[in-house]
C-alpha positions as CSV (number, residue, x, y, z in Angstrom):
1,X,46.9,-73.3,2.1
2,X,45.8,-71.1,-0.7
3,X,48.3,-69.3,-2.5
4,X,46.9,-66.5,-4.7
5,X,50.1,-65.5,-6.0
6,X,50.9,-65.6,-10.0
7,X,50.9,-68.7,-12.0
8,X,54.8,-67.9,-12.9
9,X,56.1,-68.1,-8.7
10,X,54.3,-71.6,-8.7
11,X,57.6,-73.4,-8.1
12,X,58.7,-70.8,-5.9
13,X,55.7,-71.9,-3.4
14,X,56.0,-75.1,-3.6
15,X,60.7,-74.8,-3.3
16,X,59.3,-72.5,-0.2
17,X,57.1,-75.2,1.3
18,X,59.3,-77.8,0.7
19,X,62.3,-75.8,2.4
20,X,60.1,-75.1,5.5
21,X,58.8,-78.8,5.8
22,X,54.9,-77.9,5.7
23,X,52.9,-80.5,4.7
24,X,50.0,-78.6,4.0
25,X,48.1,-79.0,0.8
26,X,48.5,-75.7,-1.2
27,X,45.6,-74.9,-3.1
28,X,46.2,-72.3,-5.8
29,X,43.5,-69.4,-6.5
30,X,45.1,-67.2,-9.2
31,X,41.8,-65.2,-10.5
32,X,41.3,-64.7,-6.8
33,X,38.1,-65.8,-6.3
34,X,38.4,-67.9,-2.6
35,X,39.6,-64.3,-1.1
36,X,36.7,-62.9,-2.9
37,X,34.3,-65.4,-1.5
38,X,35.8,-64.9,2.2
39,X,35.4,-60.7,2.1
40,X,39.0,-60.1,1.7
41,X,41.2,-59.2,-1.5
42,X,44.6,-58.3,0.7
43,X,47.1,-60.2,0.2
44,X,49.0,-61.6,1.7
45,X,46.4,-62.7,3.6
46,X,46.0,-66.0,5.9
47,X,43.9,-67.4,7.6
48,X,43.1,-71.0,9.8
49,X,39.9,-72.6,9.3
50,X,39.9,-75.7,11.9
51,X,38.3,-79.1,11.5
52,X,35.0,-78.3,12.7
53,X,34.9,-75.4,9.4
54,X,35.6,-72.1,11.7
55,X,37.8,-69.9,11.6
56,X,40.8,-69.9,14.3
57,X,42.7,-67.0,13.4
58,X,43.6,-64.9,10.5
59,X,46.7,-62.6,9.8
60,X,46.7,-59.7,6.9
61,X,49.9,-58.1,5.7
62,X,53.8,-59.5,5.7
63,X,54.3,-63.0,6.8
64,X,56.8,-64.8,8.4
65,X,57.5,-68.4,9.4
66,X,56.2,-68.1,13.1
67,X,53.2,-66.5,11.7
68,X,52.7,-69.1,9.4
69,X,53.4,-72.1,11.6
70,X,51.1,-71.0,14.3
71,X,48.1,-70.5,11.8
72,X,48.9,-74.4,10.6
73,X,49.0,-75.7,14.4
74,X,45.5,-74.0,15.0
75,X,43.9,-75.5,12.0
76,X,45.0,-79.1,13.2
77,X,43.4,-78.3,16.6
C-alpha cells in the first residue's frame, strides 16, 4: 500500500491498518510522486498490482473496507 496522505495522519494509517488486520506493507509517498509516475494525482486512489507486476484492478474516489480488502486479495493472486 502507498499512502500519499500528510506526514502528520502517519499514525492514523498505520492505528487504521492495525485495527483492520492488513498486513500489507504501507509505503508512504507524501510529495506524490508514485501517483505521478502511474498517470493519476486523485486521491484517494488504489490500485492492485499482482505478482507478475500488472495491474488487477484499480478504484478512484471514497474507500471502504470491502473495497480495500478485495484490491489486497487480487494482488496476492
Amino acid at each position: 500500500m502507498v499512502n500519499c496522505e500528510h506526514k502528520s495522519l502517519r499514525n492514523y494509517v498505520k492505528d487504521f491498518a492495525e485495527n483492520q488486520k492488513l498486513d500489507t506493507p504501507i509505503y508512504y509517498d507524501w510529495d506524490i510522486t508514485a501517483l505521478g509516475r502511474q498517470g493519476t494525482i486523485n486521491t484517494p486512489y488504489l490500485m492492485s498490482i499482482n505478482r507478475k507486476g500488472e495491474l488487477a484492478k484499480y478504484y478512484s474516489g471514497a474507500l471502504n473496507l470491502e473495497a480495500i480488502q478485495k484490491t489486497i486479495d487480487l494482488a496476492l493472486e
